[in-house]
C-alpha positions in Angstrom: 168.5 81.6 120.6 170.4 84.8 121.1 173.2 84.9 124.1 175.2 86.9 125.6 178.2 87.1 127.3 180.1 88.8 129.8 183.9 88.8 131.4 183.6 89.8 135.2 185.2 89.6 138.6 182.3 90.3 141.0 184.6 91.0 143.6 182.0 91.3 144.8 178.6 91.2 142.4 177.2 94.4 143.4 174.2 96.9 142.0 176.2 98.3 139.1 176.4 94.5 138.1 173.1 93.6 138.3 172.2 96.8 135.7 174.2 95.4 133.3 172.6 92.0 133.1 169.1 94.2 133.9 170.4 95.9 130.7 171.4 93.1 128.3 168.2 91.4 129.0 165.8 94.7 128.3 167.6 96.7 125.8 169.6 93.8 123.8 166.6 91.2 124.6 168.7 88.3 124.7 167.6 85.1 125.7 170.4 83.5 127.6 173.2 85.5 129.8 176.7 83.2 130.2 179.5 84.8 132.6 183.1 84.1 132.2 184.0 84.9 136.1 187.1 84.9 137.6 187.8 81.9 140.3 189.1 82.7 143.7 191.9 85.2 142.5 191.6 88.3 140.7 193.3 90.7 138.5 194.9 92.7 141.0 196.9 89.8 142.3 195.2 89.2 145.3 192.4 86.1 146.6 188.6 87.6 145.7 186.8 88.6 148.5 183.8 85.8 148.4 184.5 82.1 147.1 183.9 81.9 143.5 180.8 79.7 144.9 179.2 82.7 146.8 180.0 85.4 143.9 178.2 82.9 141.3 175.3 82.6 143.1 174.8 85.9 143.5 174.9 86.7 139.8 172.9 83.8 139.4 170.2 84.9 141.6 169.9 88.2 139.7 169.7 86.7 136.4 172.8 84.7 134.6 172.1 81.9 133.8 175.4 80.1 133.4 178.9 81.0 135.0 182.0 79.2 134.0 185.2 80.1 135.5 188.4 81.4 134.2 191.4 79.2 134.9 193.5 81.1 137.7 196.5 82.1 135.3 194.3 84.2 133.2 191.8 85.5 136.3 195.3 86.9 137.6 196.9 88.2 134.2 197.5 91.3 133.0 194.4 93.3 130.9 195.6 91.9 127.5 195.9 88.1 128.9 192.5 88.2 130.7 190.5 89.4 127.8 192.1 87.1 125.8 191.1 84.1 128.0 187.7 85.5 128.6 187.3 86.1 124.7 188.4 82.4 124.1 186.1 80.8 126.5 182.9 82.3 125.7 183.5 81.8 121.8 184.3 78.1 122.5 181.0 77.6 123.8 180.1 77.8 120.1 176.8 79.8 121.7 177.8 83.1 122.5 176.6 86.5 120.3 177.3 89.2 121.5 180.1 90.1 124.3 179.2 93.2 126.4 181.1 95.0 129.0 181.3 98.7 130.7 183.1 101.5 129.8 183.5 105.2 130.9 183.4 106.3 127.2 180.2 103.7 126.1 181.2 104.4 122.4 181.6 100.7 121.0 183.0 101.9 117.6 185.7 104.2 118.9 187.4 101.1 121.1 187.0 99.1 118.1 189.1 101.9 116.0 191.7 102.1 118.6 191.7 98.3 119.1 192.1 97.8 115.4 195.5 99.7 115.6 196.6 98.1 118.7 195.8 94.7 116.8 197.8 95.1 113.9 200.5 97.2 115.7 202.2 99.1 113.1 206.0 99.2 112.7 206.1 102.3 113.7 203.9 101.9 116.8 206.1 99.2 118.1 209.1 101.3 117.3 208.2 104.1 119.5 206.5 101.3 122.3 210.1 100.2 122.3 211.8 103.0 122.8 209.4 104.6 125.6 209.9 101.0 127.4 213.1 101.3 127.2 213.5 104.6 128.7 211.9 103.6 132.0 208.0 104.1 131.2 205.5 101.9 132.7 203.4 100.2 129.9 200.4 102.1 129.8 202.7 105.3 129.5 204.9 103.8 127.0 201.9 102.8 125.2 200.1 105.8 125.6 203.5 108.3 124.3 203.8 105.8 121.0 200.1 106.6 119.9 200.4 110.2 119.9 203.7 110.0 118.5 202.4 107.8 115.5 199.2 108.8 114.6 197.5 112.4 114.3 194.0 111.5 116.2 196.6 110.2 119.3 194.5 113.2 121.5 191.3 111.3 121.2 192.8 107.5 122.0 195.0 108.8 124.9 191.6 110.3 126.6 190.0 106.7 125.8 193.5 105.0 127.2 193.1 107.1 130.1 190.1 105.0 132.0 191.0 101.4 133.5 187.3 100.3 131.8 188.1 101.4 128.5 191.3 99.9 128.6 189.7 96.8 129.1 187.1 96.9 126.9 189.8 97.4 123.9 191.2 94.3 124.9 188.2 92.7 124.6 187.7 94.2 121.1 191.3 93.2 120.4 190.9 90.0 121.4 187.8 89.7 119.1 189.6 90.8 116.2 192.8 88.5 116.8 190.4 85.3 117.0 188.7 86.1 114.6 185.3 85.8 116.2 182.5 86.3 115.7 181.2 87.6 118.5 179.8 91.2 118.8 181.0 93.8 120.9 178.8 96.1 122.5 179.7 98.8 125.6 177.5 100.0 127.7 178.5 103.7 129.6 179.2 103.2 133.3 177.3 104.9 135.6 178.5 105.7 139.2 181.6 105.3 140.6 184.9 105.7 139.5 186.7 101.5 139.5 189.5 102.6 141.4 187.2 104.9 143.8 187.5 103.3 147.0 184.9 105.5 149.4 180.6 104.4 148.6 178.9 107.7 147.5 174.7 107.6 147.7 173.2 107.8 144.9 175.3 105.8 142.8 176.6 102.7 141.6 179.7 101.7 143.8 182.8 100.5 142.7 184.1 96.9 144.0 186.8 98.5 145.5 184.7 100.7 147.6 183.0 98.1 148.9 185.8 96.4 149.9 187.0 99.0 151.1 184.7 99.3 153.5 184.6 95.8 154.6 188.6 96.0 155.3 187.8 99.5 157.3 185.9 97.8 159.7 187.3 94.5 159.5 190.7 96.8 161.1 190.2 97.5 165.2 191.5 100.7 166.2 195.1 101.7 166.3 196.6 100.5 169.8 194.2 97.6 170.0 196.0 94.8 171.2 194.6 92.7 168.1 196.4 94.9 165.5 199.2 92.2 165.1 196.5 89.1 164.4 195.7 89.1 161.0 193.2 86.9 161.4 191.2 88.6 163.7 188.0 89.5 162.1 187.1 92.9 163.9 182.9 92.2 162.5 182.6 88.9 163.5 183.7 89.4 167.3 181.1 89.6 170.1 182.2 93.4 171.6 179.6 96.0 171.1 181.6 97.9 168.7 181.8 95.0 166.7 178.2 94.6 167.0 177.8 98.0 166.0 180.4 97.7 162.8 178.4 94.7 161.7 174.5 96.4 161.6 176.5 99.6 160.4 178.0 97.3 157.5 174.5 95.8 156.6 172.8 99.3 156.5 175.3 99.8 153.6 175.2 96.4 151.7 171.1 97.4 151.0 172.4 100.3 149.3 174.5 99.2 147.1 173.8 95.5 146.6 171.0 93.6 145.0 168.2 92.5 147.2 169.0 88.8 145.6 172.9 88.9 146.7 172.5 90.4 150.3 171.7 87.4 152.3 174.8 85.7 150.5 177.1 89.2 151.5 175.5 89.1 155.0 176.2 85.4 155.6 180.3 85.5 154.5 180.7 88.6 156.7 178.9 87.5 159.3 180.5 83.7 158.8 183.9 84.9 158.5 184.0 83.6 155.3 186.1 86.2 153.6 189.6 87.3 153.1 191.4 90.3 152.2 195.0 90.5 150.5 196.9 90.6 153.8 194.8 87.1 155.0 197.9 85.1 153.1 201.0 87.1 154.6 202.1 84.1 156.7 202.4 82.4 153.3 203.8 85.1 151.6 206.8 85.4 154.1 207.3 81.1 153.9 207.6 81.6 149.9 209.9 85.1 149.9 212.3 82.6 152.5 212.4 80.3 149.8 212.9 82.2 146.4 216.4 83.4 144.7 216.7 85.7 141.6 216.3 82.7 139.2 213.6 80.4 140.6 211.3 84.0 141.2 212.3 85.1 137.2 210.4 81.3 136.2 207.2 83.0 137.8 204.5 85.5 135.0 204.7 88.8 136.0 208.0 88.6 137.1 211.5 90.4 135.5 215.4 90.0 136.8 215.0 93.5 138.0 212.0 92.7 140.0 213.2 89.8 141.7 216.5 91.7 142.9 214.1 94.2 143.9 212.4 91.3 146.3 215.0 89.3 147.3 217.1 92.9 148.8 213.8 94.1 150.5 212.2 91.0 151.9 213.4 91.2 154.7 211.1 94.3 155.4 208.0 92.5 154.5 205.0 93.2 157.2 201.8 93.0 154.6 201.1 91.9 151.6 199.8 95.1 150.0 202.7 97.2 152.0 205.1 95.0 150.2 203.8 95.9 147.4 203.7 99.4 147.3 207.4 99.3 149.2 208.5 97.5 145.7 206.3 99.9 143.3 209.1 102.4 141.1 208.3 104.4 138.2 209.2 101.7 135.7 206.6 99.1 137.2 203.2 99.3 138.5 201.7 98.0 142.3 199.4 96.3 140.4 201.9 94.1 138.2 204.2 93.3 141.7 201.0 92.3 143.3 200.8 89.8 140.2 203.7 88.8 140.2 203.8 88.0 143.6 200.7 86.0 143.5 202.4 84.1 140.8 205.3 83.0 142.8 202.8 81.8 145.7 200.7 80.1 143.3 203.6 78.6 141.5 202.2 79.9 138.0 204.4 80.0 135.0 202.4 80.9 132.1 198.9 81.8 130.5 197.9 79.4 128.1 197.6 80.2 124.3 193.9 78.5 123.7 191.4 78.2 126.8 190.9 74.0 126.4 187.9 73.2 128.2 184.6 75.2 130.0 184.0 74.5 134.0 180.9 75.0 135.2 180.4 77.1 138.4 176.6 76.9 138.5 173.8 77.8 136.0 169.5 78.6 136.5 167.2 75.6 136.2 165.6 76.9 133.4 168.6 77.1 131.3 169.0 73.3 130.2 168.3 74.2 126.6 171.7 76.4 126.8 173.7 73.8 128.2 172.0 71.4 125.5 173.4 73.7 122.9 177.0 74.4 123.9 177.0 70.7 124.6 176.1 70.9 120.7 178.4 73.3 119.0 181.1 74.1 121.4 184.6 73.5 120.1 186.0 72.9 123.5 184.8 70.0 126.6 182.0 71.4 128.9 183.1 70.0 132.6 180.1 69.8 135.3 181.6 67.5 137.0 185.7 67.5 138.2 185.5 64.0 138.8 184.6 63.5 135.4 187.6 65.9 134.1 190.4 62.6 133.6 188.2 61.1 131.4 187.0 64.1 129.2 190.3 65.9 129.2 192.2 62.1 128.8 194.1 63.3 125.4 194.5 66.5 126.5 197.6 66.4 129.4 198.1 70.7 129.1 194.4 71.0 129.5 194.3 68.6 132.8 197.7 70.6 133.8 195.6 73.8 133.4 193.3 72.6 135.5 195.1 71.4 138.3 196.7 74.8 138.2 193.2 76.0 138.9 192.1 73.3 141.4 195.4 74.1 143.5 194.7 77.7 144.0 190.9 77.2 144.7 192.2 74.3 147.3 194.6 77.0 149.1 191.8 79.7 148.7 189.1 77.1 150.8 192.0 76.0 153.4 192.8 79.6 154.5 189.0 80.3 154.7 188.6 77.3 156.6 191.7 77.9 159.3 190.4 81.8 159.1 186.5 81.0 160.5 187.6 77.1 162.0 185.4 75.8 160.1 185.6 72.2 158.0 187.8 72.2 155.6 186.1 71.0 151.6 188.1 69.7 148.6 187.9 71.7 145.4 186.7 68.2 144.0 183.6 67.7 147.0 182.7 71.2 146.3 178.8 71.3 145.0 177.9 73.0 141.7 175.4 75.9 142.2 172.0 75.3 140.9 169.3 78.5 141.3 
């Protein structure tokens, strides 16, 4: 039995997506597919686009056959964090061969050189690392500045440092190497669109962000509309022609550049409401900010002293999420990292665990019992189908239950903003159904 593996978002699963697995299955003829997926917030620091229920169906329906989710604290941590946690999860299964993910340069051996040096981190590395972050760099520029100040090849790993995908994909090779694992790493080029290109170009693979992109373009009425200051308002869902006319224009695109398999589910949140965007949590975000002082934000990840000054003097001027974010971006500290950060404070999150403790299943194909059978074999760490069953399994194991509740919390928040968004009923992270394709 050979499986693979893969770390993802799907925010949201789109085409691009679906050639990977297309790929994995074809070229590296595996016979089982396990996702690591973030839950119901991402990376960036703000709630995913689709429920973690919707987004694992949808790869589910084009060919995983398992998804487990990532506890929130490391679906919402930095590059380093998140590969880490991915990493750890897929080689507790005790199943998992090979781990394969994208990359602009699709050269598997040069991110394993680069991540080898990163790994071990030289004396000299971290003495230059230390004195770029001390001048005021961000960390990918401090980073970046130590290499080629250290070694004589630093041309070569800053062009390979220079692309958000390979930057990921040598965490994933570093975290490999620092566990130990056994996994394999393999990288597969990227075809189509940029990750941080936000318009859809034909032709190609988009990038998530484009397609949200879109969906927050015409989820926006025109400037002057009386609905500007309800954030709520969903602009497709509405019964007014234009709306009417956003909505078909919308579906036109999703059958470009989403699998046949996944566009009923896209077509159904839209069309349900059942979405949000970064600025759906605002009203939350300004009930937390009224709250916080420079110590109780500096107990939050993400977060530094000069940071939470930084906050507490501007919140006053907070109007959205992301324009709060960008109003607190400098040159030492990314929008990315403040959008973190700030996520943390709403979510209460403190830390990232050192060891992932337990697997939870999201959903997995019928056919795939002999997998489960197997990880239920040799994993290292508890398999949880059910939540109701979690107390018992995780009884000796209080961090791991705390880790978990963590996670239940934020997936609890997630379904009762959807819920108020669309008035719909609202359902407890522990009545929610597993999927099963």
């Amino acid at each position: 039995m050979k499986t693979a593996g893969i770390i993802a978002e799907y925010n949201p699963f789109h085409t691009g997506h679906e050639y990977q697995i297309n790929y994995i299955k074809e070229k590296l003829r595996t016979d089982y597919i396990v996702i690591a997926m973030s839950g119901d917030f991402v990376q960036r620091g703000t709630p995913a686009l689709f429920s973690k229920y919707v987004r694992a169906e949808m790869a589910l329906r084009s060919g995983a056959d398992l998804v487990l989710e990532l506890p929130v604290s490391i679906s919402s941590a930095s590059a380093e964090l998140f590969a880490r946690g991915g990493v750890q999860l897929l080689d507790g299964l005790g199943v998992t061969d090979i781990l394969c993910f994208g990359s602009e340069c699709g050269d598997t051996d040069a991110l394993m050189e680069l991540a080898k040096i990163l790994a071990e981190e030289p004396e000299a590395f971290q003495d230059a690392l230390r004195r770029n972050l001390k001048d005021g760099m961000t960390f990918p520029k401090a980073r970046s500045m130590a290499l080629s100040a250290v070694f004589p090849e630093s041309e070569k790993y800053q062009q390979l440092l220079s692309s958000p995908n390979n930057i990921l994909g040598i965490e994933y090779c570093k975290a490999i190497l620092r566990e130990n694992s056994s996994i394999s790493p393999v990288s597969i080029k990227r075809e189509g669109n940029d990750y941080h290109e936000n318009t859809l170009s034909e032709n190609h693979f988009p990038s998530a962000s484009a397609i949200r992109n879109a969906i927050l373009d015409f989820n926006t009425p025109p400037k002057g509309d009386s609905s500007d200051t309800e954030h709520s308002h969903c602009f497709l869902s509405e019964s007014s022609e234009t709306a009417i006319q956003n909505f078909a224009f919308l579906a036109d695109m999703a059958k470009k550049f989403l699998p046949a398999n996944s566009l009923e589910l896209f077509l159904q949140a839209i069309s349900g409401n059942r979405f949000l965007l970064e600025n759906d949590l605002d009203t939350l975000y300004r009930y937390c900010l009224l709250q916080e002082t420079e110590e109780s934000l500096c107990t939050y990840l993400d977060m530094s002293h000069a940071l939470a000054r930084r906050i507490l003097s501007c919140r006053d001027q907070y109007e959205t999420f992301s324009q709060f974010a960008n109003l607190l971006k400098t040159k030492e500290i990314t929008q990315t990292r403040i959008q973190r950060a700030l996520l943390h404070m709403l979510l209460h999150i403190q830390s990232v665990p050192a060891q992932i403790p337990y697997s939870r299943v999201l959903g997995f194909r019928k056919n795939s019992s002999a997998l489960l059978g197997k990880i239920k074999k040799c994993g290292s760490i508890p398999l949880l189908t059910k939540l109701s069953d979690a107390a018992a399994v995780l009884e000796n194991a209080p961090q791991a239950m705390d880790l978990l509740n963590e996670t239940t919390f934020a997936s609890n928040l997630y379904e009762s903003i959807l819920a108020q968004k669309n008035s719909a009923s609202y359902v407890h992270e522990y009545r929610q159904q597993i999927i099963i394709v």
